[in-house]
C-alpha positions as CSV (number, residue, x, y, z in Angstrom):
1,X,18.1,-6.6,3.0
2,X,17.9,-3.8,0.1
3,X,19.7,-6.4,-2.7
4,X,17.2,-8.7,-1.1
5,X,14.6,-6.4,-1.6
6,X,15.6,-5.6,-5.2
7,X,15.7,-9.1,-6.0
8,X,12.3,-10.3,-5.5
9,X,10.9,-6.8,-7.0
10,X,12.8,-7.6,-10.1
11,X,11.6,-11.5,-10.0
12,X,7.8,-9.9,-9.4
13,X,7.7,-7.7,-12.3
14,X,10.0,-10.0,-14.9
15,X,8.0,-10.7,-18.3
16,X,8.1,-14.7,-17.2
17,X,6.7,-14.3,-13.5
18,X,3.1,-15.6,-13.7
19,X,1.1,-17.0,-11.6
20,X,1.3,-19.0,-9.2
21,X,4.5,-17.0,-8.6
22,X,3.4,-13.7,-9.5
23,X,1.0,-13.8,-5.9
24,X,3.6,-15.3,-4.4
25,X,5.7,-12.6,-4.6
26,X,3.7,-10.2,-4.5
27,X,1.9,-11.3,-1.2
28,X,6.0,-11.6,0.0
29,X,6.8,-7.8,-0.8
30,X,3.2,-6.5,0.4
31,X,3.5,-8.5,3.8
32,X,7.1,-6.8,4.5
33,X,6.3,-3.3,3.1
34,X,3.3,-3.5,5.9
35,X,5.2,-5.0,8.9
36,X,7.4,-1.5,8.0
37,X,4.2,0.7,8.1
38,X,3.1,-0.9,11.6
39,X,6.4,-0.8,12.8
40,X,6.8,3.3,11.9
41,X,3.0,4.4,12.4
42,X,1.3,2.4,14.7
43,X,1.3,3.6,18.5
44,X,2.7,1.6,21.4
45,X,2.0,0.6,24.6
46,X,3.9,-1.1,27.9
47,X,3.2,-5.0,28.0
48,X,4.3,-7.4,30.9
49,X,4.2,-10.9,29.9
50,X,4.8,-13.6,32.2
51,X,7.4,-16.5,30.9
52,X,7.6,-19.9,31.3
53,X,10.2,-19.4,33.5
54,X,7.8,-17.5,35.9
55,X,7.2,-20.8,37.6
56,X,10.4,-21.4,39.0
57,X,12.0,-17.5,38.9
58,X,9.2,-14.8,39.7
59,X,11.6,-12.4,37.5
60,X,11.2,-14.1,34.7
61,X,9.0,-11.7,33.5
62,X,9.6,-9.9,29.8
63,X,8.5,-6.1,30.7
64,X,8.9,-4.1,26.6
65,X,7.3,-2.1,24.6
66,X,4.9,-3.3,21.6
67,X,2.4,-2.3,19.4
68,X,-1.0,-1.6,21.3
69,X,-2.9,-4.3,21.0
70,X,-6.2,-1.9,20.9
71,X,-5.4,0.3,18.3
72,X,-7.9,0.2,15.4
73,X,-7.3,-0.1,12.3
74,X,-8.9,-0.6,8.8
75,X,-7.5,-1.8,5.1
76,X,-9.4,-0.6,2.1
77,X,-9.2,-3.2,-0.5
78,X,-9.4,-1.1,-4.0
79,X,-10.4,-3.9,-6.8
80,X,-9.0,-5.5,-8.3
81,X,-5.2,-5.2,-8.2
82,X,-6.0,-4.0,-4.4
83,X,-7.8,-6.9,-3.3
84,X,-4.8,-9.4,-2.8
85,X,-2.5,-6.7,-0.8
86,X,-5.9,-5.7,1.3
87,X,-6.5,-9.0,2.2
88,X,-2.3,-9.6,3.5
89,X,-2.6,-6.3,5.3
90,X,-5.9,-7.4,6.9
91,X,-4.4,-10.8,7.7
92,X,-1.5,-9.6,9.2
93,X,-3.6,-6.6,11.2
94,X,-5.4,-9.4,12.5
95,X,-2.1,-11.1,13.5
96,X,-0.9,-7.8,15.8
97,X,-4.1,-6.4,17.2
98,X,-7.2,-7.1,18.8
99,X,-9.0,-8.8,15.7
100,X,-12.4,-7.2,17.2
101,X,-10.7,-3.5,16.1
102,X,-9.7,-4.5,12.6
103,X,-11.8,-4.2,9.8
104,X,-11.5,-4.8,5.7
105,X,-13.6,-2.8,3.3
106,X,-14.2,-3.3,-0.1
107,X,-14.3,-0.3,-2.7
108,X,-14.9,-1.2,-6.7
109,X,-13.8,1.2,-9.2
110,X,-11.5,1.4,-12.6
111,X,-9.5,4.5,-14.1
112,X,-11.3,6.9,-16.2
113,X,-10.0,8.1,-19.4
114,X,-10.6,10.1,-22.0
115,X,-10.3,10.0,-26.1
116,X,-6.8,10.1,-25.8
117,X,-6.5,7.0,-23.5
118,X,-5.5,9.7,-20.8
119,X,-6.5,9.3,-16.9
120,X,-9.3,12.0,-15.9
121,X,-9.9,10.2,-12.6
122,X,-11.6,7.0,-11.1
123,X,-15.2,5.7,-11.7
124,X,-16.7,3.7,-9.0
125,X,-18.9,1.0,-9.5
126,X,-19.8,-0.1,-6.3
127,X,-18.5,0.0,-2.3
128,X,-18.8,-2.2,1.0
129,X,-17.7,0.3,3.5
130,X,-18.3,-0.3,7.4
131,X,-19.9,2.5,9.2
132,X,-16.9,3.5,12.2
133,X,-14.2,5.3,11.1
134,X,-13.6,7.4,13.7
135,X,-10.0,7.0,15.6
136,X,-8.7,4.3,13.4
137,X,-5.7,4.2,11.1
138,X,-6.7,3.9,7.5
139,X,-5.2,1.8,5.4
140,X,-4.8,1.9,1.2
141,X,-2.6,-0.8,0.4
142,X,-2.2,-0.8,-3.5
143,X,0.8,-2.8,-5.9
144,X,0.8,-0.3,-8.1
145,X,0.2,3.4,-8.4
146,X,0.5,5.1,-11.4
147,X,-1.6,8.5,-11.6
148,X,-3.0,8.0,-7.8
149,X,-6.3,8.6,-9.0
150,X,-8.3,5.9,-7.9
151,X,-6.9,5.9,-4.2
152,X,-7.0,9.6,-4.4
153,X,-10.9,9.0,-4.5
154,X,-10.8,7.0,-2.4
155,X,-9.4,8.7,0.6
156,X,-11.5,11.8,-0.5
157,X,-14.6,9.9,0.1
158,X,-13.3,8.3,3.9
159,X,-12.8,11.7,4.6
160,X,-15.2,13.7,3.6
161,X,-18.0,11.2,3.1
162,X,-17.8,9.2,6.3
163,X,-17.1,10.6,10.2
164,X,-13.2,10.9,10.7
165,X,-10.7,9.2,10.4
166,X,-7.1,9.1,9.8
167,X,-5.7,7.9,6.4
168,X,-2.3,5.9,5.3
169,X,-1.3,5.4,1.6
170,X,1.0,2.1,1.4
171,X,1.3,1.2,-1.8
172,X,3.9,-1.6,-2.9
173,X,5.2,-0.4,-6.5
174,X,4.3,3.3,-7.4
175,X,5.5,5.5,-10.0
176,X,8.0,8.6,-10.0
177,X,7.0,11.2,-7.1
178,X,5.4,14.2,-9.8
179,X,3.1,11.4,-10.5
180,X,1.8,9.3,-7.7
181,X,3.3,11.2,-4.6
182,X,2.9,13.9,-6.2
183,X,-0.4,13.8,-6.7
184,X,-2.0,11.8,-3.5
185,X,0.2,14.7,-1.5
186,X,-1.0,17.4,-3.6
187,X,-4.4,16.0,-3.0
188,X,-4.2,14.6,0.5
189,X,-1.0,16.4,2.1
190,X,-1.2,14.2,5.4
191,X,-0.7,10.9,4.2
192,X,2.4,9.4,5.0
193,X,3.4,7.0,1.8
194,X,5.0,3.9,1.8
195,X,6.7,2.2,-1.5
196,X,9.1,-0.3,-2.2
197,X,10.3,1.4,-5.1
198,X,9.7,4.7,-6.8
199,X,9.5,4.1,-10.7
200,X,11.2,6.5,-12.8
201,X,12.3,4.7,-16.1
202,X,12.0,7.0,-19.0
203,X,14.0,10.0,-16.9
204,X,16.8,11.1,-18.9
205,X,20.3,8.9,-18.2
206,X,21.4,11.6,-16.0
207,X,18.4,12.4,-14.0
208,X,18.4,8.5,-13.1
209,X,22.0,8.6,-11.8
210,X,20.6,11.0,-8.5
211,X,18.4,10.5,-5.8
212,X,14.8,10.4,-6.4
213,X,13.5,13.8,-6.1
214,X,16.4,15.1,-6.7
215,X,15.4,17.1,-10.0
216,X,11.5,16.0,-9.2
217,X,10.9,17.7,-12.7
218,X,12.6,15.7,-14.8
219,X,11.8,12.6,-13.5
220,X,9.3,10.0,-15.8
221,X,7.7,7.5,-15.0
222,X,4.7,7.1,-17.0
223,X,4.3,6.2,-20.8
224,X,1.6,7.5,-23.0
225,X,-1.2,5.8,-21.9
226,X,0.1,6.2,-18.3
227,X,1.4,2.9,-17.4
228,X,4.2,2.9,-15.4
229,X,8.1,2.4,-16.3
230,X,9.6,-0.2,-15.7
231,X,6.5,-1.1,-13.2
232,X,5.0,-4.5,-13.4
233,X,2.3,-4.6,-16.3
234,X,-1.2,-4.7,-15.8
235,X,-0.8,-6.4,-11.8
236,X,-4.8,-6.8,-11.6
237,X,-5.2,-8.8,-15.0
238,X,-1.5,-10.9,-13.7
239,X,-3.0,-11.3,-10.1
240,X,-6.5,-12.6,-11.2
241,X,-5.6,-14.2,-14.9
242,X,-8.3,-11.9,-16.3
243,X,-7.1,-9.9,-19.0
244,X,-9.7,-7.1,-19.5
């Protein structure tokens, strides 16, 4: 399952992966990265379902444990590399609970940067954000994250700009810990993340032969202009074929 994994990560970001096989995978990796976050966060509930058999054996009865059905939930769809993974999280939500307790917003912002190209934060341009967000799992499902800012606002404004809630970073690719994780946890210290891979590429030779996290501060991940290493390019402009 992990070579598996590797695979199709390595076939996502490769220079010659376009579309239509650059959504493709993508929408593959996002879809199983989020049956892992409902599998690990989501809460469960007893279920007694009836079988076809039940007509001829009355045991014939499957009696588990599932997800509950009535949990709420919400995905936030950050544009526009977040749009695509929103929309497979939402799908699949949809799939697994009661589609009446599952909801997609929409939040439109860019990186901010200063003279020096650097990241200073995230500028938003514009929201759709339903008005509930009390007792439901938030969602920020994300391909990439490089300095976290943008879903750092993000979760700064569901919880301090709208009535309570309870928020889950999943993004698909991020960068090395001190970067991303570091700085959503630094930020946002109750948010469980999820990632396929932690990128750490210009970490000295040794540093890359342990553990991630292992020596957290010699670990890179970013280049100059804070792109991530190896990471996957510029996923909105690859996802939408707009390249500005």
């Amino acid at each position: 399952m992990i070579r598996w994994r590797g695979r199709q990560l390595a076939r996502l970001c490769a220079r010659e992966t376009v579309q239509p096989q650059v959504g493709r995978a993508g929408a593959g990796a996002l879809e199983r990265l989020a049956e892992v976050v409902l599998a690990a966060e989501f809460p469960r509930a007893r279920i007694d379902v009836p079988t076809r058999m039940v007509t001829s054996v009355p045991e014939a009865v499957f009696r588990g444990v599932a997800i509950d059905v009535h949990t709420k939930a919400i995905t936030v769809g950050i544009a526009r590399a977040g749009t695509m993974p929103s929309q497979i999280v939402y799908d699949l939500l949809n799939e697994v609970l009661e589609p009446t307790g599952v909801r997609q917003d929409h939040l439109f912002m860019s990186r901010a940067t200063d003279a020096k190209g650097q990241v200073t934060g995230a500028t938003w341009h514009d929201a759709k954000i339903g008005r509930d967000v009390d007792g439901r799992i938030v969602l920020f499902p994300d391909p990439m994250g490089a300095t976290g800012s943008s879903m750092i606002s993000a979760m700064t404004h569901y919880k301090t700009r709208l009535e309570g809630s309870r928020g889950g970073a999943s993004p698909c690719i991020s960068s090395s810990r001190r970067s991303t994780c570091g700085n959503v946890l630094k930020a946002h210290p109750e948010t469980t993340i999820y990632a396929l891979r932690l990128d750490r590429g210009l970490s000295p030779n040794d540093v890359l032969t342990t553990a991630p996290g292992t020596r957290l501060d010699e670990e890179r991940g970013l280049d100059e202009h804070q792109y991530i290493v190896p990471g996957a390019g510029g996923v909105g402009e690859l996802l939408n074929n707009a390249w500005v």
